[in-house]
RODO-76918 format. One line per field, with one value per residue (C-alpha): residue number from 1; residue in one letter; x, y, z. Coordinates in nm, 3 decimals. Layout:
BEGIN
n = NUM,... $
res = a,... $
x = X,... $
y = Y,... $
z = Z,... $
This chain:
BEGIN
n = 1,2,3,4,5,6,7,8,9,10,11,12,13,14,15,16,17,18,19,20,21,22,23,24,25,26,27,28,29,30,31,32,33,34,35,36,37,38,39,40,41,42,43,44,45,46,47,48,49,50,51,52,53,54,55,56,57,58,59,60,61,62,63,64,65,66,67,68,69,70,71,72,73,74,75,76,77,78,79,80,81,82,83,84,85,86,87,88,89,90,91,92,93,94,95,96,97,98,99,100,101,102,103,104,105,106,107,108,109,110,111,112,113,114,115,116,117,118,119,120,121,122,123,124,125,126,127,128,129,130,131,132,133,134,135,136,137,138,139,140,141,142,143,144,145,146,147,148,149,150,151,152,153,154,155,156,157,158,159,160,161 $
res = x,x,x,x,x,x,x,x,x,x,x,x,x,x,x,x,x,x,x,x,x,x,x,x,x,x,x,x,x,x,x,x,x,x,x,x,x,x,x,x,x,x,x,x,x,x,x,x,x,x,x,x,x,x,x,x,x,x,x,x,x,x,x,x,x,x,x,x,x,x,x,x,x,x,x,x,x,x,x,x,x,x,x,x,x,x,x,x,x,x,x,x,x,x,x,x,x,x,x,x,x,x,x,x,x,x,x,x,x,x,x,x,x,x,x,x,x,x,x,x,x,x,x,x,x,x,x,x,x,x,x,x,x,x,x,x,x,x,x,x,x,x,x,x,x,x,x,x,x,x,x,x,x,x,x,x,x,x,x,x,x $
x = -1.359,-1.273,-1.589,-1.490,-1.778,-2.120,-2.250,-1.914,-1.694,-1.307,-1.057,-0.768,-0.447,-0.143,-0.070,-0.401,-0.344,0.064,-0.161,-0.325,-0.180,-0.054,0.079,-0.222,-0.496,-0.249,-0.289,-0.614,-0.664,-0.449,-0.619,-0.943,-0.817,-0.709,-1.048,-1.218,-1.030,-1.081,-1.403,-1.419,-1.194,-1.486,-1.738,-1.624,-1.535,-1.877,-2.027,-1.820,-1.632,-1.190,-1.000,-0.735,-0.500,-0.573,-0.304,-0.191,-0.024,0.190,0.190,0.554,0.562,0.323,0.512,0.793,0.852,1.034,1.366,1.268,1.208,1.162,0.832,1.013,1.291,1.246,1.153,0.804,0.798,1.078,0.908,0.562,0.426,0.146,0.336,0.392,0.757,0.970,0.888,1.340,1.627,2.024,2.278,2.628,2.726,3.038,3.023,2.874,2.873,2.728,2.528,2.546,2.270,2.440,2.232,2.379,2.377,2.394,2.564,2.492,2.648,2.311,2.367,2.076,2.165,1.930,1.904,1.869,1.543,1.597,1.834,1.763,1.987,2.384,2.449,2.568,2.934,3.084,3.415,3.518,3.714,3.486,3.153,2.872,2.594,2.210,1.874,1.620,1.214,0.921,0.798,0.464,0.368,0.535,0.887,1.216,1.409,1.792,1.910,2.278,2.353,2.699,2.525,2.121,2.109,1.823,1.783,1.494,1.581,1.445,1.564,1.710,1.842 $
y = 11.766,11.694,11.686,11.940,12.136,12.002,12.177,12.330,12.178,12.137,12.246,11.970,12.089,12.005,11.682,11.588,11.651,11.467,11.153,11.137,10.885,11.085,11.416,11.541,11.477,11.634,11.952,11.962,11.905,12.179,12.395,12.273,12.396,12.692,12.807,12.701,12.889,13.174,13.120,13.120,13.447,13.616,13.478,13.650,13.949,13.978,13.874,14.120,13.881,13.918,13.799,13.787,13.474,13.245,13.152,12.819,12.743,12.507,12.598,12.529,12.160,12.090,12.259,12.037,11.731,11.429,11.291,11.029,10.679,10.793,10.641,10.272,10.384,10.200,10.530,10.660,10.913,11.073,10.955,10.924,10.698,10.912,11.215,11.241,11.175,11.356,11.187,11.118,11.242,11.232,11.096,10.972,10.598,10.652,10.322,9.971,9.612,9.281,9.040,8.649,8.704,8.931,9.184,9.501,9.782,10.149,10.445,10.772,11.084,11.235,11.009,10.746,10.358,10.172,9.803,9.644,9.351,9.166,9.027,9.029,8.913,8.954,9.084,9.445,9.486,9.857,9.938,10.013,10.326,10.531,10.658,10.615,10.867,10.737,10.851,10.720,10.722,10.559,10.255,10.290,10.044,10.137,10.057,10.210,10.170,10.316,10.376,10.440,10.715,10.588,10.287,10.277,9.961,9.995,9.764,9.772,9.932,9.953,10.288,10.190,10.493 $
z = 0.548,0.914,1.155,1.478,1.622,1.599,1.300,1.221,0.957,1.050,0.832,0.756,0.858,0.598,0.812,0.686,0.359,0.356,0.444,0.160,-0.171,-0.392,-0.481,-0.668,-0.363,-0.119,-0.357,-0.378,-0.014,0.056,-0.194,-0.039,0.288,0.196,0.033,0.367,0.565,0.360,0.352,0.729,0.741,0.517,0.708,1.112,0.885,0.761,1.141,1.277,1.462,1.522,1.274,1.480,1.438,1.761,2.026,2.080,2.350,2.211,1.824,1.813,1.904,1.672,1.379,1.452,1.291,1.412,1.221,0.968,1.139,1.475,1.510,1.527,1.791,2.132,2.339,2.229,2.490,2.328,1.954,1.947,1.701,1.592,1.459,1.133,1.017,0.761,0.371,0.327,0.429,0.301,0.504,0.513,0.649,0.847,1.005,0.912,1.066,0.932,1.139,1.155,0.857,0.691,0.737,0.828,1.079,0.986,1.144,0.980,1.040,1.210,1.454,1.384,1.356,1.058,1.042,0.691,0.771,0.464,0.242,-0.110,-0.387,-0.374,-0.010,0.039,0.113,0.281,0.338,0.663,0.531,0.334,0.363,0.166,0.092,0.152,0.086,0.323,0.263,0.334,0.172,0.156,0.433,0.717,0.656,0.531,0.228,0.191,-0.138,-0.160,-0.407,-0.541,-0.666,-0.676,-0.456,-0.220,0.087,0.377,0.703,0.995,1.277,1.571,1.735 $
């Protein structure tokens, strides 16, 4: 899969395999994973080498994964671009404001602020007195899209905070 070692074949980790297009490749690239690194177990068992489960030294940062969106927040030394981000999340809007386009600016209840970057057909309207709950995921090329749950619209975001 992944060229390491010289030689040696690298096994994809599952951020590897969450790249990937489509549910059904990220399956079988996880599958295909697995098998490899079962294969690999077998293999030191057989050489007589320890199957002992390497140390990293920092195995827990790399198990954590940044809040969705964090990748476009100002601060990349807090958010690094290249790690991967979370596929959606659920949030409420507990406060809103509209720009001189219309176009408006999110506060969610985790504390992130979302920017819609287009306006598309009738322009959204929130009260200022209730909240609304939101679904946020990927587009597909980079972006965001928030879908509010009350009534299916869906408009691009962008995080800023």
């Amino acid at each position: 899969m992944l060229t390491g070692v010289p030689g040696q074949a690298q096994i994809a980790t599952s951020a590897d395999c969450e790249r990937l297009s489509s549910q059904a490749d990220e399956i079988a690239c996880l599958r295909n994973a697995l098998d490899q690194s079962r294969a690999a177990l077998q293999g030191r068992k057989e050489r007589g080498e320890s199957t002992k489960p390497l140390q990293l030294k920092h195995a827990a940062a790399s198990v954590a994964r940044p809040d969705l969106g964090s990748e476009q927040v100002a601060d990349h030394a807090v958010h690094p671009k290249n790690k991967p981000a979370a596929r959606s999340i659920s949030a409420t809007v507990v406060a809103s404001s509209s720009g001189p386009q219309g176009l408006l600016t999110l506060k969610l209840d985790n504390r992130q602020v979302w920017r819609q970057t287009e306006q598309a057909g009738i322009p959204l309207s929130l009260r200022r007195d209730r909240t609304y709950p939101v679904e946020i995921s990927g587009s597909g090329f980079g972006g965001y899209r928030m879908r509010f749950q009350n009534n299916g619209r869906v408009i691009v975001v962008r995080r800023l905070q």
